[in-house]
C-alpha positions as CSV (number, residue, x, y, z in Angstrom):
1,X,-6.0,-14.9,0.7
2,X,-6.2,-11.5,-0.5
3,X,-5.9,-10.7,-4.1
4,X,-4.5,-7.8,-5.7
5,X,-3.9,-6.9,-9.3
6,X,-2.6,-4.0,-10.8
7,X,-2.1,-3.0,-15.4
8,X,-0.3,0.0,-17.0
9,X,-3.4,1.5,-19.4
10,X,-2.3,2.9,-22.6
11,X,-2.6,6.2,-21.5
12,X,0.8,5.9,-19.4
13,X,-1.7,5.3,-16.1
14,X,-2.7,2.4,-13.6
15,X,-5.5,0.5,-12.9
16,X,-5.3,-1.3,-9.8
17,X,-8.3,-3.7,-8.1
18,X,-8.5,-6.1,-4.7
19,X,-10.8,-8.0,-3.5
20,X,-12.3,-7.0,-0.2
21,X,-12.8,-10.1,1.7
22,X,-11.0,-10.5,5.4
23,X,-10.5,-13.4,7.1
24,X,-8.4,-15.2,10.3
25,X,-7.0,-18.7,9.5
26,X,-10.3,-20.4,7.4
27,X,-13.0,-18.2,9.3
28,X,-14.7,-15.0,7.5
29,X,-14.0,-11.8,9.4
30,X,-15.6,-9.0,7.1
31,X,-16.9,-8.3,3.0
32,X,-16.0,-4.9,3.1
33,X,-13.0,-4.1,3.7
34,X,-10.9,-1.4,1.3
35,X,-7.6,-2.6,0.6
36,X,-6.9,0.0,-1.9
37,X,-6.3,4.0,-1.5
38,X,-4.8,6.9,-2.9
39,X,-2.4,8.8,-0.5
40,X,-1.1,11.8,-2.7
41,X,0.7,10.2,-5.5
42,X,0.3,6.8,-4.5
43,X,-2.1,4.5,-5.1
44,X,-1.7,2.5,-2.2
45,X,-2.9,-1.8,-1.6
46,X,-2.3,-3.7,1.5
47,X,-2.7,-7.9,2.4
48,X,-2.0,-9.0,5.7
49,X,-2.9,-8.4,9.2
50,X,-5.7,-5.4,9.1
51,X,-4.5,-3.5,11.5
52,X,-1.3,-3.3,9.8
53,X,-2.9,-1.7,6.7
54,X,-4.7,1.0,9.1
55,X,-1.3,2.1,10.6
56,X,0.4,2.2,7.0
57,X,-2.5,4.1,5.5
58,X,-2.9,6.5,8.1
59,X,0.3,7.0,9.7
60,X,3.1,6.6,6.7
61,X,4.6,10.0,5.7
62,X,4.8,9.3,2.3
63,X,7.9,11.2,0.5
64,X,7.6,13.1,-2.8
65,X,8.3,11.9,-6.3
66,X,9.7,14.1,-8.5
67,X,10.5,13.6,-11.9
68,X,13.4,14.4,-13.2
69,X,15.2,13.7,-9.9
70,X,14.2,10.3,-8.8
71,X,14.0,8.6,-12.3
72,X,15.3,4.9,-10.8
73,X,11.8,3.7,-9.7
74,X,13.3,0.8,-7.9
75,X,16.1,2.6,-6.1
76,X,13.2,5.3,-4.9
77,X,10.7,2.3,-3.9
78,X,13.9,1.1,-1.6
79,X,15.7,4.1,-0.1
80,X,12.6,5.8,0.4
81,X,9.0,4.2,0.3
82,X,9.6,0.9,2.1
83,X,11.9,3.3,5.1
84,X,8.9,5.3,5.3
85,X,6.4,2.2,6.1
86,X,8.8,0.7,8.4
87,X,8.9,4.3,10.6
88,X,5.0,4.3,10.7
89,X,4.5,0.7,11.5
90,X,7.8,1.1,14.0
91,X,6.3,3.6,15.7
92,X,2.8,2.5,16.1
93,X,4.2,-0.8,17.6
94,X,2.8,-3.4,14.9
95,X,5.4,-5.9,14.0
C-alpha cells in the first residue's frame, strides 16, 4: 500500500511526502523507490503499477498554469492535467 500525504504551509506552499516501499501482492519488490517529483510546476506522486509512474513522469507533457486565466483549479485538473496523463500512458501502451 503506498502512502501519500500532502499540507498547505502557511506560506501559501505544499509539503508533500510518500513512502518508498514497492511491492507485488504481499511480496517486497524494492525500499527505494521515488514516488514523488517535481515536473515544472507540478509536484507530481504516483501509487500503482511502477511502470506506470515511469511513463507518467517521463513522458506526460504537462500544460501550463497560468494565473489569472485558469483560476478553477478543479476544472484545469479535469480538462487538462488528467487528458494529458491519459495521452502519455495511451501512447506508451500501459493500461
Amino acid at each position: 500500500m503506498t502512502v501519500i500525504v500532502a499540507a498547505r504551509t502557511k506560506g501559501n506552499g505544499v509539503v508533500m511526502a510518500a513512502d518508498s516501499q514497492t511491492s507485488a501482492g504481499w511480496e517486497k519488490i524494492q525500499a527505494d523507490r521515488t514516488k514523488l517529483w517535481t515536473d515544472g510546476q507540478y509536484l507530481v506522486g504516483a501509487a500503482g503499477c511502477v511502470r506506470t509512474a515511469q511513463v507518467v513522469k517521463h513522458f506526460t507533457t504537462w500544460p501550463k498554469w497560468r494565473d489569472g486565466e485558469d483560476d478553477d483549479r478543479e476544472a484545469f485538473l479535469v480538462k487538462q492535467i488528467v487528458p494529458a496523463i491519459r495521452r502519455a500512458v495511451n501512447d506508451q501502451g500501459v493500461l
